[in-house]
C-alpha positions, -999 to 999 in steps of 0.1 A, spaced: -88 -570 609 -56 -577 592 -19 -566 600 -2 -551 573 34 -543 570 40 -508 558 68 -482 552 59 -448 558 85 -414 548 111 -447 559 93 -454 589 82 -491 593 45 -495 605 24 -520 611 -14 -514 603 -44 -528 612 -68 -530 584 -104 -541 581 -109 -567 559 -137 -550 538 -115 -523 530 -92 -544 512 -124 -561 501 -140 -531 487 -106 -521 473 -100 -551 450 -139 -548 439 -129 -513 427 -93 -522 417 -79 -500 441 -44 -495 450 -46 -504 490 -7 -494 492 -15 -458 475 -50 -453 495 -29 -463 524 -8 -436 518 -30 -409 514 -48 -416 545 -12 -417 558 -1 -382 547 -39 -368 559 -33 -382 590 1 -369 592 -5 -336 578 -30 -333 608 -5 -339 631 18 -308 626 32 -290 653 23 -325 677 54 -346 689 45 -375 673 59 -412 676 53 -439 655 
């Protein structure tokens, strides 16, 4: 795994990421930030309604 800094909706996060993600990723010349993201706002959007801390 590897611990990524990342701002979320201007909330600072810090991920843990598996390494053959960002593996796979780069092979695919993938955006980690945007993928991140999306994941991010699916997650997110799951939580509606749910108090919620980051």
């Amino acid at each position: 795994m590897n611990t990524c800094k990342y701002t979320y909706n201007k909330t600072k996060l810090t991920l843990s990421v598996d390494k053959n993600l960002i593996k796979l990723a780069k092979e695919n010349k993938l955006n980690i930030s945007r993928f991140l993201e999306q994941k991010l706002n699916i997650w997110a959007y799951g939580l509606v309604g749910y108090d919620v801390a980051f």
